[in-house]
BATORBA-402335 format. One line per 8 residues: number of its first residue (from 0); their letters; for each residue x, y, z of N, C-alpha, C. Coordinates in steps of 0.05 Angstrom, whole numbers, plus 5000, padded with zeros to 4 digits. Example, Ala and Ser with C-alpha at 12.3 -4.5 7.8 and 13.67 -1.06 7.14 Angstrom:
0) as) 5264:4886:5156:5246:4910:5156:5264:4934:5156 | 5257:4955:5142:5273:4979:5143:5258:5001:5157
***
This chain:
0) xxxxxxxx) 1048:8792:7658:1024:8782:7646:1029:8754:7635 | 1051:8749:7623:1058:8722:7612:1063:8693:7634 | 1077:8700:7660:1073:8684:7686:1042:8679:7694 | 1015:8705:7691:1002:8704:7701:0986:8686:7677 | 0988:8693:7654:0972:8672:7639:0983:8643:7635 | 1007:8637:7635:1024:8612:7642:1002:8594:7664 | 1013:8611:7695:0993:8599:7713:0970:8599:7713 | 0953:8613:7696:0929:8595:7691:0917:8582:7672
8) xxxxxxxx) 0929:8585:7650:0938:8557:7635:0947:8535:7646 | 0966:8529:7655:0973:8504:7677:0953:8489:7693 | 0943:8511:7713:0918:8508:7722:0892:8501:7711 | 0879:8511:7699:0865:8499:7680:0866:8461:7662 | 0898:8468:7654:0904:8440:7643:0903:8408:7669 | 0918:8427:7694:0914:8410:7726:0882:8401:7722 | 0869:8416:7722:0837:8403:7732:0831:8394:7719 | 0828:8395:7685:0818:8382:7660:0839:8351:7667
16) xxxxxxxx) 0865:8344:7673:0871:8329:7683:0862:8315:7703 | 0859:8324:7724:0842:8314:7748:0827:8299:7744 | 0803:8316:7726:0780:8311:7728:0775:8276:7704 | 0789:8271:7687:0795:8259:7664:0810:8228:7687 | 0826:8246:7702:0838:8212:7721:0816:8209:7740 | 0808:8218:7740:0774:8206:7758:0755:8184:7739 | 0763:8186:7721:0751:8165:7697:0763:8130:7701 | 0792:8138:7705:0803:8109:7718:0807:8111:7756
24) xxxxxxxx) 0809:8119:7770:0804:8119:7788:0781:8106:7796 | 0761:8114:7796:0736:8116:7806:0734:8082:7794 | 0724:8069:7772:0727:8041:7768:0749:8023:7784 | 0766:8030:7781:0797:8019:7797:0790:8016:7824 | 0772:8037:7840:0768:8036:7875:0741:8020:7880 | 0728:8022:7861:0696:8004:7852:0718:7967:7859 | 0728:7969:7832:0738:7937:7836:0751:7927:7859 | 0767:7941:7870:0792:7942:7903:0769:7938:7915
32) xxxxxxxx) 0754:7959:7923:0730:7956:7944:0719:7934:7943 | 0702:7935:7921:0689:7914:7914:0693:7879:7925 | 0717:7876:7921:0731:7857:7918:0744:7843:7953 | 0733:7868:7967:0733:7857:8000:0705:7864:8019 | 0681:7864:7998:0650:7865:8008:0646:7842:8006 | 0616:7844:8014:0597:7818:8010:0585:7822:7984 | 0570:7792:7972:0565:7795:7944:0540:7816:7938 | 0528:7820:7959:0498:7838:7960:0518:7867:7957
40) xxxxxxxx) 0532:7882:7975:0549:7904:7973:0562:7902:7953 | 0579:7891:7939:0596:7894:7914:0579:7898:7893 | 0553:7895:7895:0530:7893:7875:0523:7919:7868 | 0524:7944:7883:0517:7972:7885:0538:7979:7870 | 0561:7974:7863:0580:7986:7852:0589:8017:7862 | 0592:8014:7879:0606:8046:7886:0635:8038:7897 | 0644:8063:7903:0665:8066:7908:0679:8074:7937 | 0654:8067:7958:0655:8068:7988:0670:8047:7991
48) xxxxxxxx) 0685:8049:8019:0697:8025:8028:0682:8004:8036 | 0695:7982:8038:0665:7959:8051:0666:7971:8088 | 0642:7956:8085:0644:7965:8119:0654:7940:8138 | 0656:7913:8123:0675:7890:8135:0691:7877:8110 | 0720:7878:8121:0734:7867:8091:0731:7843:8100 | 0731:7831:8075:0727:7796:8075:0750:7798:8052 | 0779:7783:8073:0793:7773:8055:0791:7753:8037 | 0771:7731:8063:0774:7703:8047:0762:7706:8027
56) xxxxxxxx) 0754:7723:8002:0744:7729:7986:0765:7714:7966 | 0791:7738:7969:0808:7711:7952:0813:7692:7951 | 0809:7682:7983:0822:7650:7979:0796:7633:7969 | 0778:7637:7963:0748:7633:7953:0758:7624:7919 | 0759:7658:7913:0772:7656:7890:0796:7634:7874 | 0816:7632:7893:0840:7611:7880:0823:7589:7889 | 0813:7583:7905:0805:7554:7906:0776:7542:7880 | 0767:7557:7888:0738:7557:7868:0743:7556:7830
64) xxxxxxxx) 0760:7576:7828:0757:7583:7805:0787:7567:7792 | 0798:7554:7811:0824:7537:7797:0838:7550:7794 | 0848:7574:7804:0867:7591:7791:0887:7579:7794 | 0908:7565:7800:0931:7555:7803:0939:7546:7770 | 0918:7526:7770:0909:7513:7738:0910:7542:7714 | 0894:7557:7724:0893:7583:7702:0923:7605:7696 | 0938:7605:7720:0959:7608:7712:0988:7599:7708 | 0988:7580:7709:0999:7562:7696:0994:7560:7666
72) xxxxxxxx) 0976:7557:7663:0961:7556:7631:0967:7591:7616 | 0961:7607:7627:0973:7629:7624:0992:7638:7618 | 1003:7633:7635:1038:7632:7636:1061:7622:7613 | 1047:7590:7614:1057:7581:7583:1055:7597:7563 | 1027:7601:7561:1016:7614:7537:1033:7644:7538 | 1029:7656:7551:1035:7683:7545:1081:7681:7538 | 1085:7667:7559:1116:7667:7557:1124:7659:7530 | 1108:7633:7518:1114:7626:7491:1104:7651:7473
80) xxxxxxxx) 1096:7660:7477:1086:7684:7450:1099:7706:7453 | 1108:7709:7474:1129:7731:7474:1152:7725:7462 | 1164:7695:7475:1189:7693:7467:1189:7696:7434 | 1177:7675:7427:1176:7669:7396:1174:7698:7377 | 1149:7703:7380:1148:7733:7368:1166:7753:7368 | 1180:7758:7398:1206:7769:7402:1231:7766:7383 | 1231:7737:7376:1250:7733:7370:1248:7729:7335 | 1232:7719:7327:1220:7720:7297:1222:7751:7283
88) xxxxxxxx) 1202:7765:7304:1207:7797:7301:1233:7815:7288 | 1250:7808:7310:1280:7817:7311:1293:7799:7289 | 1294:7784:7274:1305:7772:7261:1291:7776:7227 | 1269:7780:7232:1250:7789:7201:1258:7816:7202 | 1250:7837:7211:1259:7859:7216:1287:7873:7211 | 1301:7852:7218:1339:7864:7216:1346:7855:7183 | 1326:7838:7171:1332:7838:7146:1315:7855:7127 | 1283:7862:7123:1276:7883:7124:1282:7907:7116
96) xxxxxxxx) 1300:7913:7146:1318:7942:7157:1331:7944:7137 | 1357:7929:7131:1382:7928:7120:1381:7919:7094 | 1356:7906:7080:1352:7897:7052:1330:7923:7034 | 1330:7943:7018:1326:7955:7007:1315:7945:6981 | 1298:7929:6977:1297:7920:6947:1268:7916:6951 | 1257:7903:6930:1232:7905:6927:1219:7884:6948 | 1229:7865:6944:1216:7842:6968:1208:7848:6994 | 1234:7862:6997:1226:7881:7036:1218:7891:7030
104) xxxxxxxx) 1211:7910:7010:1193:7931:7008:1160:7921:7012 | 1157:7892:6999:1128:7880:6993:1128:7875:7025 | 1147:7854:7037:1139:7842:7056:1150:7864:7078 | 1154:7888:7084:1144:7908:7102:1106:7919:7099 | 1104:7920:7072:1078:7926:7059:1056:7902:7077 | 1065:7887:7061:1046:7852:7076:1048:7852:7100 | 1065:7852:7122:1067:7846:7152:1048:7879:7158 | 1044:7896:7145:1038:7923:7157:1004:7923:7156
112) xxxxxxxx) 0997:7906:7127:0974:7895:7134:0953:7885:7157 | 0971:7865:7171:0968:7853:7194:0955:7869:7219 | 0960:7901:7214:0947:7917:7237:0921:7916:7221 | 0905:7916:7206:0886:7922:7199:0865:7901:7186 | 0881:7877:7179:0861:7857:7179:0856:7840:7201 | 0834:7848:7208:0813:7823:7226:0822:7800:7228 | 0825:7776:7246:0824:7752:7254:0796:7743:7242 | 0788:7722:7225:0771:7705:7221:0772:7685:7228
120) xxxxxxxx) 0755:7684:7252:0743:7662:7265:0746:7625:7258 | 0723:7638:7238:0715:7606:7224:0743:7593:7206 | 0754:7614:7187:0772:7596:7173:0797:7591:7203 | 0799:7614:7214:0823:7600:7234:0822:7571:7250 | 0790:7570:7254:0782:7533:7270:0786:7521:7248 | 0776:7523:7221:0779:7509:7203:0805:7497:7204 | 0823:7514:7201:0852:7511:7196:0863:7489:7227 | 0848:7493:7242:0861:7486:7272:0861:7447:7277
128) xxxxxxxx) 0827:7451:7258:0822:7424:7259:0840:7415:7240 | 0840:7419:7217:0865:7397:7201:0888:7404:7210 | 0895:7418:7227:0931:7416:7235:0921:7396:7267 | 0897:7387:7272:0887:7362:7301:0904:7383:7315 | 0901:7417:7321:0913:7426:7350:0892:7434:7353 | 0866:7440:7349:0842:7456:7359:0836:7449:7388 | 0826:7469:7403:0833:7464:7437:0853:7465:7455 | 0874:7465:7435:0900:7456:7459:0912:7486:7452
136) xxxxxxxx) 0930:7486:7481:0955:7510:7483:0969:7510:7457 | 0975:7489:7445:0992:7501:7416:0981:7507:7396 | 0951:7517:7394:0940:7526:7370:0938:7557:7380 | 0931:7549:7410:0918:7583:7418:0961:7598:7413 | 0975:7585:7416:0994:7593:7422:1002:7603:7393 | 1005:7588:7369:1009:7595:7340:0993:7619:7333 | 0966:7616:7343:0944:7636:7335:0954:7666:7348 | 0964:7665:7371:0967:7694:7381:0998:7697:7368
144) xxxxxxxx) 1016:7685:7359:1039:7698:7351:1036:7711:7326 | 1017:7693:7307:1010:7705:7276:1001:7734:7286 | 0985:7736:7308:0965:7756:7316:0979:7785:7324 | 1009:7776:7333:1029:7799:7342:1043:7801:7329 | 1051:7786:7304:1077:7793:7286:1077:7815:7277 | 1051:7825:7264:1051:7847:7254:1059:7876:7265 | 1041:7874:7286:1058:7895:7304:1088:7889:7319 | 1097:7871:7322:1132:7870:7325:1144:7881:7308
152) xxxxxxxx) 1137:7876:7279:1148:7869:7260:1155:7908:7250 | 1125:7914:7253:1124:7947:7243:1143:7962:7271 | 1150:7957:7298:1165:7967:7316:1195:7958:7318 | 1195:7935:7309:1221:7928:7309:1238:7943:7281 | 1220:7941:7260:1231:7951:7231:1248:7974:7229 | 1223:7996:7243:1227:8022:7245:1248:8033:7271 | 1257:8014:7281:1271:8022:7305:1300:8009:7291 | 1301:7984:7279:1336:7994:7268:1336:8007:7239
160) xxxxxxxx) 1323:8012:7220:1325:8036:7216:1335:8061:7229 | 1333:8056:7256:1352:8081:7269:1384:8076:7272 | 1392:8049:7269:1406:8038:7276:1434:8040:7257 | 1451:8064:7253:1472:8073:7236:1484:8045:7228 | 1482:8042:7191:1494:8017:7177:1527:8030:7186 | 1533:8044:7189:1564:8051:7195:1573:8024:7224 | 1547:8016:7241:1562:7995:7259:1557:7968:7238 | 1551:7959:7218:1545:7944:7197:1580:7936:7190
168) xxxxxxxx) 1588:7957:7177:1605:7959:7170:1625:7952:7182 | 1631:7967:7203:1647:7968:7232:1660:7929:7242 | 1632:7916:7242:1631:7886:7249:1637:7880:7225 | 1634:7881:7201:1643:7863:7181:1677:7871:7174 | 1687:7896:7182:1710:7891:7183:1723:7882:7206 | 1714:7876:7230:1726:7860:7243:1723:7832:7245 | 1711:7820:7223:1709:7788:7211:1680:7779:7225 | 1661:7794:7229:1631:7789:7235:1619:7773:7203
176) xxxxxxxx) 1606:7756:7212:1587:7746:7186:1555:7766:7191 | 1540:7755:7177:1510:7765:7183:1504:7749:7214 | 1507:7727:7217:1496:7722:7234:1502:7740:7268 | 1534:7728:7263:1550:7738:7287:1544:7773:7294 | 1539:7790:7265:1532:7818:7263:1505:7828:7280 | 1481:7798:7277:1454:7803:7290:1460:7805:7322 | 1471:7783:7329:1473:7769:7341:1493:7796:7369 | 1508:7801:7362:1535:7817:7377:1529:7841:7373
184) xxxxxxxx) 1514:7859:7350:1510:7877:7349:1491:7897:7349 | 1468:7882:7329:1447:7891:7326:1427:7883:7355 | 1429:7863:7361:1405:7856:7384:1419:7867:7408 | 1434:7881:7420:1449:7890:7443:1429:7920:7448 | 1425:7929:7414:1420:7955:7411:1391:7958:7410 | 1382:7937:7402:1353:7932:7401:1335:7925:7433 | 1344:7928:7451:1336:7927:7486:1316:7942:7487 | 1316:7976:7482:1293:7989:7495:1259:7969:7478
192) xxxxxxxx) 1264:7976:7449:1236:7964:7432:1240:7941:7439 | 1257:7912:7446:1247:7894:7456:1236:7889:7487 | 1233:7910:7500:1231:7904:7528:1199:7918:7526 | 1203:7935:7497:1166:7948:7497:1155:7925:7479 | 1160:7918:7460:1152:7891:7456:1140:7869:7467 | 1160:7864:7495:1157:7842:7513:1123:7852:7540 | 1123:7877:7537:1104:7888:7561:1086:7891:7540 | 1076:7904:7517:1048:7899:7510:1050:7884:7497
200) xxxxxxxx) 1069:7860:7488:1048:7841:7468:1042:7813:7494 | 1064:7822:7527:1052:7808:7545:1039:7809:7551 | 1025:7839:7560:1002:7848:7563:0976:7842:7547 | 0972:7846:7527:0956:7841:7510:0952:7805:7511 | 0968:7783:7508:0964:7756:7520:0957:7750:7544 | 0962:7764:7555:0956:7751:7583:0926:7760:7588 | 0919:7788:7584:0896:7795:7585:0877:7788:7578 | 0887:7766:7546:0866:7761:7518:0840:7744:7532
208) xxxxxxxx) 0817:7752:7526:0795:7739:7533:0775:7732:7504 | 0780:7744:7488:0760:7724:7462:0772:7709:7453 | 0799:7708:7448:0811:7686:7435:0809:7659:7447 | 0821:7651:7466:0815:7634:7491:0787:7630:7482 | 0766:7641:7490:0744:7633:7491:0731:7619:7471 | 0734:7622:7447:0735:7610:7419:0746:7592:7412 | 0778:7594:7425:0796:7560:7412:0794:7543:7438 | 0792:7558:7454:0808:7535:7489:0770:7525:7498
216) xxxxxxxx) 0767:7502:7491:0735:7496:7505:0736:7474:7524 | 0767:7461:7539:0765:7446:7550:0776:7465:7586 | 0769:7453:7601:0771:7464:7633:0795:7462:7639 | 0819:7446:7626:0839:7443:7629:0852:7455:7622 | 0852:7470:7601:0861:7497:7589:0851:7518:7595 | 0839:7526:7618:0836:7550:7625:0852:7572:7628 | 0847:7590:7622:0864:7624:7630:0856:7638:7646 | 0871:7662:7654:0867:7665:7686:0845:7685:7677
224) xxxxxxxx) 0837:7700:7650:0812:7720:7643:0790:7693:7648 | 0789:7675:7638:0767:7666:7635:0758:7648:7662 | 0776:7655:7684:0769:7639:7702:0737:7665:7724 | 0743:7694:7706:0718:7705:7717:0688:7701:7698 | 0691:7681:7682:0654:7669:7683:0650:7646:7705 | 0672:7636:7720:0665:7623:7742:0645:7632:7757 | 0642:7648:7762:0628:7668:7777:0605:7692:7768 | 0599:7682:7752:0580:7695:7743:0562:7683:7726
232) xxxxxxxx) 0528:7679:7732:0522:7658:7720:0491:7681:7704 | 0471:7668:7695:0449:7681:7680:0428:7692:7704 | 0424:7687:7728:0415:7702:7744:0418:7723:7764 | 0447:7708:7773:0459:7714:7795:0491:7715:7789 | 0506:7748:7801:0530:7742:7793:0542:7755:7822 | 0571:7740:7825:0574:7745:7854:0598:7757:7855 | 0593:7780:7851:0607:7814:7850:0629:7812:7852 | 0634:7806:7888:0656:7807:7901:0676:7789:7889
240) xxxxxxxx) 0668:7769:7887:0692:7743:7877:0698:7748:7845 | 0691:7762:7833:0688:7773:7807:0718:7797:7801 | 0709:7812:7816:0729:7840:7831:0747:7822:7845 | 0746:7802:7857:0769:7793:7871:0799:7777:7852 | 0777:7756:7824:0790:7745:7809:0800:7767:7785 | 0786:7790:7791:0800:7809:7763:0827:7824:7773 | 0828:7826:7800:0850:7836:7820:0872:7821:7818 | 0867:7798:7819:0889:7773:7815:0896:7770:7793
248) xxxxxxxx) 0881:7785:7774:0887:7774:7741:0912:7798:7734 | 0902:7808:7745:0915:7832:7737:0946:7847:7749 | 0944:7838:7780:0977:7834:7790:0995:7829:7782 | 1000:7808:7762:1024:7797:7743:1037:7816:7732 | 1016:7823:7711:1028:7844:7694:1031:7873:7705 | 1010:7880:7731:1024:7913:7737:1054:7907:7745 | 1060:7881:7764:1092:7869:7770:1114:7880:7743 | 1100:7870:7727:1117:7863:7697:1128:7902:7690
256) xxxxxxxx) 1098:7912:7692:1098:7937:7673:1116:7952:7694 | 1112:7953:7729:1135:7973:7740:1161:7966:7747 | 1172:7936:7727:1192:7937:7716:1219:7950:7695 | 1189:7947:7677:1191:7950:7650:1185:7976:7638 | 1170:7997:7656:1157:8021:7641:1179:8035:7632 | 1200:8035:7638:1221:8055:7630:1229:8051:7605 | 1227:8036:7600:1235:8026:7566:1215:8033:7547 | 1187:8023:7559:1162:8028:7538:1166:8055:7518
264) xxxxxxxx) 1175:8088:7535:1171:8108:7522:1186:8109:7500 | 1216:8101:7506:1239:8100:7487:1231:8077:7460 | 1226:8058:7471:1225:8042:7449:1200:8055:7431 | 1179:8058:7443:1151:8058:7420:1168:8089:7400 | 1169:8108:7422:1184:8132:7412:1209:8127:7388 | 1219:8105:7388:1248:8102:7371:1233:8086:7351 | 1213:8077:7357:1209:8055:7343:1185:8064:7319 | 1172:8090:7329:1150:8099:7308:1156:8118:7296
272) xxx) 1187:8125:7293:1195:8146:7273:1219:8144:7262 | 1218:8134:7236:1245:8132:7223:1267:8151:7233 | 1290:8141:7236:1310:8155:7234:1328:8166:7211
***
């Protein structure tokens, strides 16, 4: 009786599954499809095949919409926010971890903030114009690192917290300073949460579409999200090249993530529960 209710429990859980990945599926084969019709066919939004693929859809796409220009601009942007953050992260964090007193206590408190207060708009341009970076890659670039510290900061914290002060010790008697201790010991150990670090706070940059849209207003600074209002205007929007530029936007990072997935579980996992 217990095999027989097992298997249909399982079963049960299979279809409620199924039925739940048909939720991303079904959009996912909409855009693919989509994205090798004509603009009148991509317009129906279904999830039939086209009945003539039109590749040159993408080459439409990179040429039209500048994408060369968009990622490039991308690229900067997102590599600098990783690195920095990455590395600011791991270094706020390992002191944090290892300092017990009231100050880490405040400034774990203060950085934890950061998940829950809102970005404001207006004072952030404010601020952009008197530092004369408003528009350019190094404001949007400052703006998204403030924008991820907080979450580095709360994953990195909680992950050496796992991190036995017995190897602390270990390096300082073999003539380690603090630095040489970060440096040789602690960051060797810190790989899985920096490699989940590096995939969603790359993810999350590369993807970003309001930010950009609000600080970046020159054509020259384009990103590869915002290169799909190319294509879409107040009457008429032209489906296919739409689905074709979101296809392209999005390649980078599935590259990145079936790299990288193997780490994501361990790190977020090590990293959202004290040890």
């Amino acid at each position: 009786m217990q095999t027989n209710k097992y298997t249909r429990k399982t079963l049960i859980t299979e279809i409620v599954m199924l039925v739940l990945s048909l939720i991303i599926i079904i959009p996912l084969l909409v855009v693919i499809f989509g994205s090798f019709k004509t603009a009148g066919e991509a317009a129906r939004f279904n999830f039939a095949p086209p009945t003539e693929w039109l590749f040159e859809n993408y080459s439409q796409v990179i040429e039209k919409a500048n994408l060369v220009l968009a990622m490039k601009n991308s690229t900067i942007i997102t590599v600098s926010v990783v690195a920095v953050t990455s590395i600011i992260c791991a270094l706020g964090a390992f002191i944090i971890g290892r300092r017990k007193d009231r100050l880490s206590n405040f400034l774990n408190t203060f950085f934890s903030l950061g998940l829950i207060v809102p970005m404001c708009i207006v004072p952030t341009l404010l601020l952009l114009n008197f530092l004369h970076i408003n528009n350019t890659k190094t404001g949007m670039i400052l703006v998204l690192i403030a924008m991820n510290i907080a979450w580095g900061m709360l994953l990195f914290t909680n992950f050496i917290d796992t991190i036995p002060r017995e190897l602390d010790d270990a390096a300082f008697i073999d003539g380690c300073g603090p630095i040489q201790l970060f440096w040789k010991v602690i960051l060797p150990c810190l790989k899985p949460v920096m490699m989940t670090n590096i995939v969603i706070v790359g993810m999350g940059t590369w993807n970003d579409l309001h930010t950009p849209l609000y600080l970046l207003n020159s054509s020259k600074n384009i990103t590869m999200p915002l290169t799909v209002y190319n294509f879409k205007g107040q009457y008429y929007s032209d489906w296919n090249l739409i689905f074709a530029d979101m296809v392209l936007v999005a390649i980078p990072m599935i590259i990145v993530y079936s790299f990288c997935q193997k780490y994501i579980v361990t790190g977020i996992m090590a990293g959202a529960v004290k040890g």
